[in-house]
C-alpha positions in Angstrom: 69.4 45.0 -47.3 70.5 48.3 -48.3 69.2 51.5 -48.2 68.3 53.3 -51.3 70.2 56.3 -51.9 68.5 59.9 -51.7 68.2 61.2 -55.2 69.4 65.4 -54.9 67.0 67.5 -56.0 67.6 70.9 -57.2 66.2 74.1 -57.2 65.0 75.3 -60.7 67.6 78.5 -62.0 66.3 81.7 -60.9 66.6 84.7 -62.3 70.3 86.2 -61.3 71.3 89.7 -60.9 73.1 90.6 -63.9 76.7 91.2 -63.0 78.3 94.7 -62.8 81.5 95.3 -65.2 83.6 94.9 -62.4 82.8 91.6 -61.1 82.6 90.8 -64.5 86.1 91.9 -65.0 87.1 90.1 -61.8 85.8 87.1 -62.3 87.6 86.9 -66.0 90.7 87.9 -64.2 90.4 85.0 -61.9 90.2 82.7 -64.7 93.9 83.6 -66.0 96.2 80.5 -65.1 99.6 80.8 -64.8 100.7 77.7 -66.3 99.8 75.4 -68.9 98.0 78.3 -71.2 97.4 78.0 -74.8 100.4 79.3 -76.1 103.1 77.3 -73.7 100.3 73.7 -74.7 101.3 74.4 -78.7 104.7 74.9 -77.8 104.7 71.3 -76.2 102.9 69.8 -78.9 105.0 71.0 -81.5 108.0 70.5 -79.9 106.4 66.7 -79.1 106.1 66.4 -82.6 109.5 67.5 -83.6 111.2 65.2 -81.1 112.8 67.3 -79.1 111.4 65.1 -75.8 112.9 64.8 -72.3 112.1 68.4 -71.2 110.4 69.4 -67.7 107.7 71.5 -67.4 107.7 74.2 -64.4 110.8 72.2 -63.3 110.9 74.2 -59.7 114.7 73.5 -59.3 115.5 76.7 -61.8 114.8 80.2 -60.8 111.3 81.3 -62.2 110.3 77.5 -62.6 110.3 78.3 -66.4 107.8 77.0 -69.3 109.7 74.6 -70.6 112.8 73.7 -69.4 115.8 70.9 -70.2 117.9 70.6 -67.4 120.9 68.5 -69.0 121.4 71.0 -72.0 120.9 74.1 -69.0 118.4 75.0 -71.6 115.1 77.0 -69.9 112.0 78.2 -72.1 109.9 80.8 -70.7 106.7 81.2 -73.1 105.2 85.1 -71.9 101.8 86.4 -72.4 102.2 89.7 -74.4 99.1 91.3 -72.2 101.0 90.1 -68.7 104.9 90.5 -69.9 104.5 94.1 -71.9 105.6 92.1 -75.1 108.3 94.6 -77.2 107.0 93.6 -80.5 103.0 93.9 -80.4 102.9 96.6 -77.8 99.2 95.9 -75.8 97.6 98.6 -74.7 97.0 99.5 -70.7 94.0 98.9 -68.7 92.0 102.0 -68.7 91.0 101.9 -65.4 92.9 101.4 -62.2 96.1 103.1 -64.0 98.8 102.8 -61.4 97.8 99.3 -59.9 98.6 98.3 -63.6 101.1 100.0 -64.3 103.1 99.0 -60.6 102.2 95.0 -62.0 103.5 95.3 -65.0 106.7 96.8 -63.9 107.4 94.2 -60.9 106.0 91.6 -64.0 109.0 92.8 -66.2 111.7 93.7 -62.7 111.1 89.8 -62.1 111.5 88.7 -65.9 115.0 90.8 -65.6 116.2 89.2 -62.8 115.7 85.4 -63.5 117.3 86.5 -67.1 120.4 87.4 -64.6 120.1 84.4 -62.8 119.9 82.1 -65.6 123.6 84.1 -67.0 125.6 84.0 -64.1 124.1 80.0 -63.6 125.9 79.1 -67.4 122.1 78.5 -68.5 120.0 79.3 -71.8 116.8 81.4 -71.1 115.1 81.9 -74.1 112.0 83.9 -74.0 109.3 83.3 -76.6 106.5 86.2 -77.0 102.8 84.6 -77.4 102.6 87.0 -80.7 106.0 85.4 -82.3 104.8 82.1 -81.5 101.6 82.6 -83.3 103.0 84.0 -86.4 106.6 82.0 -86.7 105.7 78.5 -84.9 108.4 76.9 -87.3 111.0 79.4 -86.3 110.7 79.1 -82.5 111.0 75.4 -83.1 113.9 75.8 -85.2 115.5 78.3 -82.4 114.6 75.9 -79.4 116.2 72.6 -81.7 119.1 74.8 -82.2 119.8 75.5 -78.7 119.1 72.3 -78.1 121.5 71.3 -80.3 124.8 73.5 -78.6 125.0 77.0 -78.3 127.0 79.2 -80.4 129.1 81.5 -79.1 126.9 84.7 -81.0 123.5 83.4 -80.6 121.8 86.3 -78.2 122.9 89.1 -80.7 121.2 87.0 -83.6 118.9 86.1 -81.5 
C-alpha cells in the first residue's frame, strides 16, 4: 500500500520590511529581458499576420544574434528599446542617479550597435533597426519596410531609409 503524501504547509505572510528605492529599483532592473519583449512579440505577430514567415529569431549564426532575422534574404531586424539604445527620435531622459555608470552603458550599448551595423555591411547583409517609439506609432510602415526588404533591396534604400 502506499504511503500518503505529506500535505506542505505554509507559514501565514508576515509583515515584510518595506523595500528601500534601491532594491526597488534593482529588483525592476532585474526584470528587464533581453529578448522576446513587447515590442520585438508585436513585430512577430504582425509580420505572422502579413505572411512574411520563415524568419529566425536570435538566429546566433549573425553577429548580435538580431530580433528578427531571415537568413536566405541576408535580411537581419534588430527591434531596440528607446530607454536601452538612446533612441534618436524620442530622446529618453538619463537616470538621475549613478550618472556615469549610465552614461559608460549607454555608450558601450550604442559602440556595440555601431559595430554589428559594420559587420552586417562588410557581410553583404540588411540590418534594419526599428526604434520601440516608431513601432508604436507606424506598425503599418515598419511592416511595409521589412516586406520591402524582403522583397529585394534597392540600390538607395538606407538614404530613404
Amino acid at each position: 500500500m502506499a504511503a500518503k503524501k505529506k500535505h506542505k504547509t505554509y507559514q501565514k505572510h508576515t509583515a515584510t520590511v518595506p523595500l528601500t528605492a534601491q532594491e526597488k529599483v534593482s529588483r525592476y532592473m532585474r526584470g528587464n529581458k533581453s529578448g522576446n519583449t513587447r515590442p520585438e512579440l508585436l513585430l512577430r505577430q504582425r509580420l505572422w499576420q502579413a505572411g512574411l514567415r520563415g524568419y529566425r529569431v536570435h538566429w546566433p549564426k549573425a553577429p548580435g544574434k538580431p530580433d528578427i532575422c531571415y537568413p536566405g534574404r541576408k535580411l537581419a531586424v534588430f527591434v531596440h528599446g528607446c530607454f536601452w539604445h538612446r533612441c534618436p527620435y524620442c530622446l529618453p531622459a538619463l537616470p538621475k542617479t549613478n550618472v556615469p555608470f549610465w552614461q559608460n552603458k549607454f555608450e558601450r550599448n550604442m559602440a556595440r550597435d555601431a559595430a554589428y551595423k559594420i559587420m552586417y555591411r562588410e557581410a553583404g547583409w540588411t540590418c534594419l533597426t526599428i526604434w520601440e517609439c516608431q513601432l508604436y506609432a507606424d506598425t503599418e510602415g515598419c511592416l511595409t519596410l521589412i516586406r520591402e526588404l524582403h522583397q529585394g533591396v534597392p540600390a538607395s534604400w538606407e538614404i530613404a531609409a
